[in-house]
Structures are given as C-alpha cells and as structure tokens.
C-alpha positions in Angstrom: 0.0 0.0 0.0 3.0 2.4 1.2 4.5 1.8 -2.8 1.0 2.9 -4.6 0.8 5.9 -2.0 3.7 7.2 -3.3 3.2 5.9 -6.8 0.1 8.6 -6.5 2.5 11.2 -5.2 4.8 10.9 -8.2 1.5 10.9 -10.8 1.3 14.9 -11.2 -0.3 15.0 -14.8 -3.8 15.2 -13.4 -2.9 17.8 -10.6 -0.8 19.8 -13.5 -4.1 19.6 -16.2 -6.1 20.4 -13.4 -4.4 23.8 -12.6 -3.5 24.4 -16.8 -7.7 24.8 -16.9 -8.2 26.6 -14.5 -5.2 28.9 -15.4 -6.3 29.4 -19.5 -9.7 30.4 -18.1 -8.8 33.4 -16.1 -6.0 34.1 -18.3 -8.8 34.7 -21.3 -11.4 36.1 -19.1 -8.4 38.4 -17.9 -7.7 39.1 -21.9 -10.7 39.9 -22.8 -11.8 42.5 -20.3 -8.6 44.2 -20.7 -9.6 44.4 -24.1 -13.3 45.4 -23.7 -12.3 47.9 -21.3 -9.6 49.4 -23.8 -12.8 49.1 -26.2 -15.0 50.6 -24.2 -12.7 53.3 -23.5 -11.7 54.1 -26.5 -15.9 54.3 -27.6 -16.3 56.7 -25.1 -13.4 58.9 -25.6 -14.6 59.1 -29.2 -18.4 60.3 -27.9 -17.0 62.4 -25.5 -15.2 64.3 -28.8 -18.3 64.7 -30.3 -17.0 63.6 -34.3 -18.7 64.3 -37.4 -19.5 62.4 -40.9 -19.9 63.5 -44.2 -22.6 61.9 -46.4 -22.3 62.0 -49.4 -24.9 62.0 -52.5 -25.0 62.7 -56.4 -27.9 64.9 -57.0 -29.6 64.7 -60.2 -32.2 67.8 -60.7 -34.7 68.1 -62.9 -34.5 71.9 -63.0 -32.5 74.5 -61.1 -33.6 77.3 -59.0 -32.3 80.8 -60.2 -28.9 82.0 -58.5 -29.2 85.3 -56.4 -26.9 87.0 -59.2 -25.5 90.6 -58.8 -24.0 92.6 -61.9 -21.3 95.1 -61.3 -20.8 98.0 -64.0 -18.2 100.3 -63.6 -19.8 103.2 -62.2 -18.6 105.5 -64.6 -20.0 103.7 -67.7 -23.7 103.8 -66.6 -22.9 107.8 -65.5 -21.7 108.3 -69.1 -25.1 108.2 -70.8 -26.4 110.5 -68.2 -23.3 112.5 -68.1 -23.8 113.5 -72.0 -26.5 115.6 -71.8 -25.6 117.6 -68.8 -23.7 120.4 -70.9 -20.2 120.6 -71.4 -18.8 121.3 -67.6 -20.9 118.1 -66.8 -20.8 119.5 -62.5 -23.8 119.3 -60.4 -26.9 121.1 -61.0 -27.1 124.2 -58.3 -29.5 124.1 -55.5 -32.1 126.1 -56.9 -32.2 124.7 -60.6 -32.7 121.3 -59.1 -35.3 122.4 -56.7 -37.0 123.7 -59.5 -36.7 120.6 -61.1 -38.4 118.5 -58.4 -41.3 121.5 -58.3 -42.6 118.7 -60.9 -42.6 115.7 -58.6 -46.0 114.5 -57.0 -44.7 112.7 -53.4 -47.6 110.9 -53.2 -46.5 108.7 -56.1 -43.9 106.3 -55.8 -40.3 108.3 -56.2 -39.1 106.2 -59.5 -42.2 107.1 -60.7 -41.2 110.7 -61.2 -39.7 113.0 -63.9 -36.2 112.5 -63.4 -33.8 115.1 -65.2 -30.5 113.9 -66.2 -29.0 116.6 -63.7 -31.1 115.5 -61.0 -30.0 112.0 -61.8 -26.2 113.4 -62.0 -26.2 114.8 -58.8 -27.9 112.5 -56.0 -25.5 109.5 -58.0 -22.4 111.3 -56.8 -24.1 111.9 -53.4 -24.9 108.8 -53.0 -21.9 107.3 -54.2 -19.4 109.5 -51.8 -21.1 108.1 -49.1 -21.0 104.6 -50.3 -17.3 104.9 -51.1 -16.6 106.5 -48.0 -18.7 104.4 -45.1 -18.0 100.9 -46.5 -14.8 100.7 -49.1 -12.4 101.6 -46.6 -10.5 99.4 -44.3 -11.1 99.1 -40.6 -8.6 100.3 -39.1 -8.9 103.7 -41.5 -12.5 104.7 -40.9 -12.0 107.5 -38.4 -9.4 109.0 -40.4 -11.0 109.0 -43.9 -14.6 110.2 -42.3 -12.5 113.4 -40.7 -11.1 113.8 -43.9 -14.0 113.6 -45.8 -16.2 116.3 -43.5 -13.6 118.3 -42.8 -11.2 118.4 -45.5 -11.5 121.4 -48.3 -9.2 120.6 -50.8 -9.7 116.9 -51.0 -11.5 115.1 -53.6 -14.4 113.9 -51.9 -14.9 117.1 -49.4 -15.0 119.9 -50.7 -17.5 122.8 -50.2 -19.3 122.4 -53.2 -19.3 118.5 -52.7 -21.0 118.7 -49.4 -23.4 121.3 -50.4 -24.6 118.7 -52.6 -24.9 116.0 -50.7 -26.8 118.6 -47.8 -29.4 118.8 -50.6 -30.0 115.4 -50.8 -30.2 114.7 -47.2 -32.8 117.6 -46.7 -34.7 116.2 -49.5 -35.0 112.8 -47.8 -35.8 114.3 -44.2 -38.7 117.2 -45.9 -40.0 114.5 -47.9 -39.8 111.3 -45.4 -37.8 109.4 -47.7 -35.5 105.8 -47.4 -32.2 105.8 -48.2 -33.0 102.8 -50.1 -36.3 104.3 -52.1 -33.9 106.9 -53.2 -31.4 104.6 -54.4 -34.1 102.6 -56.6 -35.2 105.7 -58.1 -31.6 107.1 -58.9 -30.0 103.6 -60.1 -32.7 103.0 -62.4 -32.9 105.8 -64.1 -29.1 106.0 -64.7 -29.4 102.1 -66.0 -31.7 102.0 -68.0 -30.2 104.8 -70.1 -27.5 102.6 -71.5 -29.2 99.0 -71.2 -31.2 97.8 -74.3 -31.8 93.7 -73.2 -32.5 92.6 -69.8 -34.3 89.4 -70.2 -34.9 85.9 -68.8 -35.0 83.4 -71.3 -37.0 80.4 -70.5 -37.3 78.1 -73.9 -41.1 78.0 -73.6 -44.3 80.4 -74.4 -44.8 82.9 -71.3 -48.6 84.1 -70.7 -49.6 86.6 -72.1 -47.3 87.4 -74.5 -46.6 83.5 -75.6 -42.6 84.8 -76.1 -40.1 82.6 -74.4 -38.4 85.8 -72.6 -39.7 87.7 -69.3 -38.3 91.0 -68.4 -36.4 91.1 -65.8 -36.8 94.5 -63.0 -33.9 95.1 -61.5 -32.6 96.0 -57.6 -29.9 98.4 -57.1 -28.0 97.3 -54.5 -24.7 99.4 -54.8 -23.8 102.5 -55.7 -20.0 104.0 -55.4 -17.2 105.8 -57.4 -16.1 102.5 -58.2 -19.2 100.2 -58.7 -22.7 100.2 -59.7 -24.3 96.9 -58.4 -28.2 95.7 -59.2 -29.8 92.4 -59.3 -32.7 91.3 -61.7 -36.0 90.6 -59.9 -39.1 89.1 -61.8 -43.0 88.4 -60.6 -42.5 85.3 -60.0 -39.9 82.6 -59.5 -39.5 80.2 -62.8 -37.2 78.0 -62.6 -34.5 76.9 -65.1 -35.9 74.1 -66.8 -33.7 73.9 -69.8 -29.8 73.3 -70.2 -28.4 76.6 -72.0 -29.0 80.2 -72.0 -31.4 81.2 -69.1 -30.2 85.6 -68.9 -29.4 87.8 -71.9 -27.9 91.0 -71.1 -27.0 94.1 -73.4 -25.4 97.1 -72.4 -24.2 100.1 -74.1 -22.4 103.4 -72.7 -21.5 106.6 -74.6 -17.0 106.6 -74.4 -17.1 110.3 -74.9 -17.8 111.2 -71.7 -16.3 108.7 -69.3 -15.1 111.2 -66.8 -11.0 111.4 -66.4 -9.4 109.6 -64.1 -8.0 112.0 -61.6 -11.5 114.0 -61.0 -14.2 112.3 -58.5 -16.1 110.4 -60.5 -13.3 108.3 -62.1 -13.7 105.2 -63.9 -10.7 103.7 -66.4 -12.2 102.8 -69.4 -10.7 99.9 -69.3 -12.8 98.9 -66.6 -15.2 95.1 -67.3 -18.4 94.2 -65.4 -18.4 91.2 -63.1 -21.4 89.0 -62.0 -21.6 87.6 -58.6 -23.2 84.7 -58.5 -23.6 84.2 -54.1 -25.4 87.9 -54.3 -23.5 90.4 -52.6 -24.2 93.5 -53.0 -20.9 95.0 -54.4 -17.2 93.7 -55.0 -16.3 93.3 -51.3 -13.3 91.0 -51.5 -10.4 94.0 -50.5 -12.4 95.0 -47.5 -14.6 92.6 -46.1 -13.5 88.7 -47.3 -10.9 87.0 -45.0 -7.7 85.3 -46.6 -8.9 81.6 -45.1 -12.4 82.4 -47.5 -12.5 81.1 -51.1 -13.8 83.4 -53.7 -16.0 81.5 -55.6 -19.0 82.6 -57.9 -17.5 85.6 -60.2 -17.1 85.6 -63.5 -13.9 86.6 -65.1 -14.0 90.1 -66.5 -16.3 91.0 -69.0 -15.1 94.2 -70.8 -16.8 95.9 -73.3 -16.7 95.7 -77.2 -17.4 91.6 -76.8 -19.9 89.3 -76.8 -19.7 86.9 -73.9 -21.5 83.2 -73.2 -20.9 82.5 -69.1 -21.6 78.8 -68.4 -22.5 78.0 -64.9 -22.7 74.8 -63.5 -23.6 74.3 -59.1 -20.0 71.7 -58.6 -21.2 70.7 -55.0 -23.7 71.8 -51.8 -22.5 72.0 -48.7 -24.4 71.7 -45.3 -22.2 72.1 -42.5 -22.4 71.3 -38.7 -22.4 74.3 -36.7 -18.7 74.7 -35.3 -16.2 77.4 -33.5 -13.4 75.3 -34.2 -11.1 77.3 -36.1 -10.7 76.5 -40.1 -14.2 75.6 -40.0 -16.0 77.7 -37.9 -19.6 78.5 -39.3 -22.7 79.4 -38.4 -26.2 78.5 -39.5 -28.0 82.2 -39.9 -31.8 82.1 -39.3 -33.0 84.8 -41.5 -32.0 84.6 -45.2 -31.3 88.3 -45.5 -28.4 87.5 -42.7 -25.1 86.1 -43.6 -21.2 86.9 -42.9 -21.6 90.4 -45.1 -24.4 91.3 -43.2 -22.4 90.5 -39.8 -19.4 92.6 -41.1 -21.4 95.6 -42.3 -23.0 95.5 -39.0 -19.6 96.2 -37.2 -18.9 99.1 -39.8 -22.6 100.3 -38.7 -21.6 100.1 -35.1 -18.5 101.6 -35.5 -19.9 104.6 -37.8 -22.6 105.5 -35.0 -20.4 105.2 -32.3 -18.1 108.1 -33.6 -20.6 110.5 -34.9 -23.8 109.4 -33.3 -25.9 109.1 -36.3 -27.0 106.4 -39.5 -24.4 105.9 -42.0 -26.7 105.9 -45.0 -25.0 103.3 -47.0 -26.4 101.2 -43.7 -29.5 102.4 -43.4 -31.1 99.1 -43.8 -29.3 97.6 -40.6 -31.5 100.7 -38.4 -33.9 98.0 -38.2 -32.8 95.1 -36.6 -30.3 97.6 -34.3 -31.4 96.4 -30.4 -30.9 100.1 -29.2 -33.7 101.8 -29.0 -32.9 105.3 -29.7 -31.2 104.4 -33.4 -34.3 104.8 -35.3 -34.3 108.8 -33.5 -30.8 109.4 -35.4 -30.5 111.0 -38.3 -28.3 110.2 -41.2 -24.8 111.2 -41.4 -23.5 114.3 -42.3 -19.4 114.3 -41.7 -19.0 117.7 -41.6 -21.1 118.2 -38.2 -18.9 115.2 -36.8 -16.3 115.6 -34.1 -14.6 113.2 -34.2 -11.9 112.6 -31.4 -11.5 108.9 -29.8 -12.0 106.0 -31.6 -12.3 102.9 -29.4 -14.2 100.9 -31.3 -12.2 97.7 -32.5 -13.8 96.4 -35.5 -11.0 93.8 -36.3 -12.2 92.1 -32.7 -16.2 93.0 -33.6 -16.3 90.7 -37.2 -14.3 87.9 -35.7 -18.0 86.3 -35.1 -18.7 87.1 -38.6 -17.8 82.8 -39.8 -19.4 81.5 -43.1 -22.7 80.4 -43.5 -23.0 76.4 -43.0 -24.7 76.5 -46.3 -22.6 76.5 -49.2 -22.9 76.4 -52.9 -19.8 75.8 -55.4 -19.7 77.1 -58.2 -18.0 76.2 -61.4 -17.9 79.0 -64.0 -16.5 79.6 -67.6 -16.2 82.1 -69.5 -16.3 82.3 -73.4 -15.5 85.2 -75.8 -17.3 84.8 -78.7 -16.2 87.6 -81.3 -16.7 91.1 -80.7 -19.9 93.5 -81.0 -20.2 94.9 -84.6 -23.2 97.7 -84.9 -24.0 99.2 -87.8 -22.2 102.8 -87.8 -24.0 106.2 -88.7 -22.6 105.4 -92.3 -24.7 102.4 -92.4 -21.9 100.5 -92.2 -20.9 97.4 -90.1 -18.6 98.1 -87.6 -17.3 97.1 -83.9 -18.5 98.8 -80.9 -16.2 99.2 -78.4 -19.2 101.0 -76.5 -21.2 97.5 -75.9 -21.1 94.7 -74.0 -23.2 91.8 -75.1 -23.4 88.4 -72.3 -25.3 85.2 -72.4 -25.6 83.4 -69.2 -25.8 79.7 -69.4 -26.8 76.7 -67.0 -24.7 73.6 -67.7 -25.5 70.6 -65.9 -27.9 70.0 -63.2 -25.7 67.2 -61.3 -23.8 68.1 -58.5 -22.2 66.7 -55.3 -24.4 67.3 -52.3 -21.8 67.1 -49.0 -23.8 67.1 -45.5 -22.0 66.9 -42.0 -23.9 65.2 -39.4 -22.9 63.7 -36.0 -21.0 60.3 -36.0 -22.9 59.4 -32.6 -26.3 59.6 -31.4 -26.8 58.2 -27.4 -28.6 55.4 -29.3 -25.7 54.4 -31.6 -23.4 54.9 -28.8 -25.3 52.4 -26.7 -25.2 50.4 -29.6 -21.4 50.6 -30.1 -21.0 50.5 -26.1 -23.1 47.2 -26.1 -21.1 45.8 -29.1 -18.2 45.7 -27.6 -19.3 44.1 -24.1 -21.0 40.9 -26.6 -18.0 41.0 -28.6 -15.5 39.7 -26.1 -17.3 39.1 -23.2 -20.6 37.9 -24.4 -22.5 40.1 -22.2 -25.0 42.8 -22.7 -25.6 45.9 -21.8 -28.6 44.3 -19.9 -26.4 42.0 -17.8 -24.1 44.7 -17.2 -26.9 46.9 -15.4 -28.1 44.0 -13.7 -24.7 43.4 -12.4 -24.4 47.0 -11.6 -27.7 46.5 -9.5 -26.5 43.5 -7.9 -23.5 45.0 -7.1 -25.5 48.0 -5.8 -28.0 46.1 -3.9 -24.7 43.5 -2.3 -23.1 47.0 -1.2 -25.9 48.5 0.2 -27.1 45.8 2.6 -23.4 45.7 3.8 -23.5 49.1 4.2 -26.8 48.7 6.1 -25.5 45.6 8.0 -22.6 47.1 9.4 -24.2 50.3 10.5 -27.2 48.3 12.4 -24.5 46.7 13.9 -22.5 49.5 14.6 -25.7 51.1 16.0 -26.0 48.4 18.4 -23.6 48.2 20.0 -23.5 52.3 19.9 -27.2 52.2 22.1 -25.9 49.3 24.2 -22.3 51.0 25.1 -24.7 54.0 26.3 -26.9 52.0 28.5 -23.8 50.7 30.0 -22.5 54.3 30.5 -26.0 54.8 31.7 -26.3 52.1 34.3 -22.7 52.4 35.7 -23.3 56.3 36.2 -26.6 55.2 38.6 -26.0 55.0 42.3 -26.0 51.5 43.7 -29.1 50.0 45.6 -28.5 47.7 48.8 -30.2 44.8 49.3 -33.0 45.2 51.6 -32.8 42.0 52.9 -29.3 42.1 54.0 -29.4 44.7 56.3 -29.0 43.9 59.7 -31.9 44.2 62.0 -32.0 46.1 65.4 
C-alpha cells in the first residue's frame, strides 16, 4: 500500500491539467476585459469628442432654382449716358435749378415714378456714391481717419465745399420729404441704368402668358452705388425655374465713351474697366475689404469688358451643409433669417463703428437701423461728416467681425467664360462696324448634377449604446442588460453591507450607552441584607 501511496504522489499530470484549466480560463477572461475595457474606453473617448461624418450624394435635378446674381458695372460707364447731356462742364446742378426741377414731382407717387432730369440723376449719384465709397470701401482700421477727412477736408477730392453742399441737398430732401435711403437709391440707379441697357431678359425656352414669347423682363434692384461700382440684381413676378440646359439671362449694355469722366476728377472710372457677375449675391465687390484670406472666392465671373460678346456657363459643382462649429478652419454658423449672412455680420460692425463716432446712421447702412437692439437708433439722423467731431475711436472692429464665420450652407460654383467675337453695330454710315461701346453676355446653365456634401454627427446616445453594447457581446458575451443587472446586484450586495454594518455598529452604539448609563446610577442595597435592630 505504502508503494502505490507514493506511486500517486509521483502521478502529477492530473494535478498539473487540473491547474493548466483553470489557469487558461482566467487568463482569457483576464484578456478579454482588458480588451473590452480598452474598447469601451476608447468608444467613449470618441463620444466624448463629439465627431462628425460626411454623407455624401449625387444629386440629379430636374431643374435649377435661379442664383441670387448681382452685376457690377463700372460706375462710370452707366454715369456716361447721363453725363452726356448735362452740358459741357458736366458738374452738379445748383441748389435752386434742381429744386425747380423737383417742383414737378408728385410725393404721393412712388419716387421712380417721377420725372427725373438727367442733372437731378447726375447729382444724387455722386451723393450717394461718396457716401458709399466712404462708409464701406475703406479698411477698418482707416475709418476715423477717412470720415475726418471727408467732412472736414476742403481741398480733398471727396470734401469739398461744393461737394457737401450737394450731398446737404439730398439729405434735406430725404428728411422734408420722409424718404428711405434705399427708395432713393431705386429711383436714382434706375434711371441711370436704364439709359445705357437695351436687353435685360430671362429666357425660358417655352411660351410665357400673355405674351406667348419665351423671354420675361427682368426688373432690376440696385443694390450698390460707389465711385467705383454700380451693383443691381434682376427681380421678376415670380420665381420660374430653369428648366432647360443653356441660355437662361441675356444682357445688353451700351455706354457713350465720350464722356467717361477722367481719371483723376471724383467720379473716375478707367475705361478699361469690365463688369463682373456675382453669382452668391452680394451687393458689391467686397473681397479688399470685407473677405478674410482663409475664404474662397468662388462665384465671379472673369471680366467681361466691353466691345465683346460673352456666353458664361454656370454649373452648381457641390452643396454644402455644415455642422455648426467654433473650431477654427471651420467655424460656421447656421443664420436664421436669409437676409443675414457673414456680409451682413461685417457691415454691421462698420454700422456700429460709424454710430459710435458720430452718433448718427451711415446711409449706406440704413437698412441695418432695423434690426439695431438700441432703442434710440431709429431717432438718429443720417450722417453728415462735416457736423462730426470726431476725437477717440475705441471701437475695435478687427475684434467685432471675428464672429462674422461662413454660413453652413454653401454652394460651389464652377464657371467659364467664353468670348465669342466682338460687337459689330451698324455705324452712322450704315456701315458694319465694332462697338467698343457695348457689352453683349449670355448666361448659361450647364449641368444640373452636383455633389451634395452634409456633415452630421457620428454618434447619437442610441448608436453609442449600440457601439458600447457591441463591444461588451463582442468579447465578453455580455450585454448591456447583464451589465446593469450586475451594476444592480453590485448596488443592492453594497448597500445591505453598508446597512449591516451600520445596524450593527448602532448596536452596539445604544448598548455601550446604556452601560455608561447604568454604571453612572447609584447602587441599591439589598433590603434583605441589612442587619436588623
């Protein structure tokens, strides 16, 4: 018996297999939770960050909505046809010829409405436009200086005596009369357009009611006038969209060379000068003053000079909808109203700046009065530099449009430009020949495919649950399920301890007391064991 004893002893393979089991079991159960809870930690991390997708789809449309175009001319072209028959010293009307001019006006009709003289024309253009130039095509850090210059300054361009006697007028005319900046604008840009344009046009390929002609005229907005551009958009009854492939806009234009004004004097335009077309809207060529370098121009033509006859093809390359972000290189910002966007956010800082040196409404801002949260704006006036003292300026407006980010919503677009010959008119010989004098453009819509790009959140709670879950089954083969029951079992296991512990600790707390109590009582004698007399 002793020799099979220690024959047992000496067998260690079953002991050894025994402890190998048990030993690969926590060894993978070990594994795997380091790895689920490197999973798990790594899934939460991610959430925590908050990461974004990008979806993307091909878009195939059957038509196209029409793009919220602006046309910049050169302002000096469209002030040439006006410009010709104001005489040969072509200056400003004086105050009382052009108040006898507007003896004829009825105010009770709308202002476009009435009869406009070339010299009336003449002279609220240039007012207008030395106040455009001056409020908004300046830098920021050069707006207190030009304004002083331009109220105060006599032998500069833009201020002298006779300059601001003129632009007085115009402002008294407006307050008499209870006129808009803007309503003046209309009546003003109009008139000097549509001197020189002969086609303004939409062209939709199929009978319009009720004339049963495939074109619609186009009315126009002016949205810009300076020394430098004249900016207007075409507006129609009713939105129809682009149906067709090919031309959808004819535009002709034509301007009288012989009296673009010189290039030194105020109302200087090089001859050289070409229109532009915006096709994101703005309302004049603000790239030098108000687009940041990290902000891709996108949506202008090339230069469309005059003496050629132009087709533009436009095609929309991708869409863009963007998350909402501060994070810099892609901060943007979804604007609620679709008048607002990052120009409106920047001209609003030049408003606020403007006010808060001379107290009063910049009147190439006067649309921003509205929406302006103090009170007493709508009680200023409009501007008139000349009465303006200004002294300080603390107003930072490099710090103001650092909240003015891109809109979320972005459209690309791709657009060529092809000269196809020049312009050739018949002269007052009769005879073919090219005019320099005209610009002729064709604007085209090319395909109606496009890349559609929207940002959305990687994680919702839900797919994070899901992803959280995934990773329990994955390696542990649990759920989230068993994980809360264990968390309540655990819960449950370490609150009756908890419990226990302090029942018990309470117990023996009260009966500690009584024993404090009792030992501090006097002792009684026994009754019986006292002796007896």
């Amino acid at each position: 018996m002793g020799e099979l004893q220690e024959e047992e002893k000496l067998d260690w393979r079953g002991i050894l297999c025994t402890d190998w089991r048990r030993l690969l079991y926590w060894t993978v159960v070990i594994l795997f939770s380091i790895v689920t809870i490197k999973n798990l930690t790594e899934i939460t991390l991610e959430y925590l960050d908050n990461p974004k997708k990008a979806d993307l789809d091909i878009v195939l449309n059957k038509s196209m909505s029409m793009p919220p175009m602006t046309f910049c001319f050169p302002s000096g072209h469209v002030l040439s046809n006006i410009v010709q028959n104001l005489g040969e010293n072509s200056t400003v009307a004086s105050k009382e010829a052009l108040d006898k001019q507007l003896q004829a006006f009825n105010m009770s009709d709308r202002l476009v409405a009435n009869p406009w003289t070339d010299d009336l024309v003449f002279s609220a253009f240039v007012a207008l436009a030395a106040m455009h130039t001056n409020e908004v095509e300046i830098f920021e850090d050069e707006v207190a200086e030009k304004l002083k210059t331009f109220g105060h300054s006599k032998t500069w361009q833009f201020g002298k005596e006779k300059d601001w006697e003129n632009i007085q007028f115009w402002l008294d005319f407006m307050k008499e009369n209870d006129i808009e900046v803007d309503d003046l604008i209309q009546a003003v840009g109009m008139r000097a357009m549509m001197k020189g344009l002969t086609r303004f046009e939409r062209e939709t390929h199929k009978p319009q009611p009720p004339t049963g002609r495939s074109t619609v005229p186009a009315k126009m907005h002016i949205e810009w006038i300076s020394f430098k551009d004249f900016c207007f958009r075409p507006t129609f009854k009713e939105d129809i969209p682009i149906e067709s492939q090919g031309t959808f806009f004819l535009l002709t234009f034509k301007f009288n060379p012989n009296f673009i004004v010189d290039e030194d004097s105020e109302d200087v335009v090089p001859e050289d000068e070409c229109v532009f077309i915006d096709f994101h809207g703005s309302r004049f060529d603000r790239e030098p003053y108000m687009l940041e370098g990290s902000q891709r121009r996108n949506g202008f033509t090339e230069p469309l000079c005059f003496g050629s006859r132009y087709e533009v093809l436009l095609e929309v390359r991708h869409e863009y909808n963007m998350i909402e972000t501060e994070d810099e290189g892609e901060a943007c910002k979804e604007y609620e109203d679709d008048d607002e966007n990052d120009f409106t956010c920047r001209s609003r800082c030049r408003y606020e700046h403007i006010k808060g040196l001379c107290q009063c409404v910049p009147i190439s801002l006067a649309d921003l009065v509205e929406n302006d949260e103090d009170e007493n704006a709508k009680n200023l006036t409009y501007c008139n530099y000349q009465k303006c003292d200004i002294k300080d300026d603390n107003f930072d407006e490099l710090e103001c449009t650092k909240k003015c980010v891109r809109d979320c919503h972005q459209l690309i677009y791709s657009i060529k430009t092809f000269q196809r010959g020049r312009v050739v008119m018949l002269s007052p010989e009769g005879k073919p020949a090219v005019a320099d004098n005209v610009l002729s453009m064709a604007l085209q819509f090319g395909s109606f495919e496009y890349l559609k790009v929207e940002q959305e959140y990687a994680f919702t709670f839900a797919s994070f649950i899901g992803e959280f879950g995934g990773a329990l089954g994955m390696w542990l083969g649990l759920s989230i399920l068993s994980v809360l029951q264990l968390f309540v079992f655990m819960t449950e296991t370490a609150t009756k301890t908890v419990t226990t512990r302090l029942n018990v600790q309470s117990i023996r707390r009260n009966a500690s007391m009584k024993q404090t109590q009792a030992a501090a009582l006097p002792k009684k004698e026994n009754v019986s064991s006292m002796p007896v007399s």
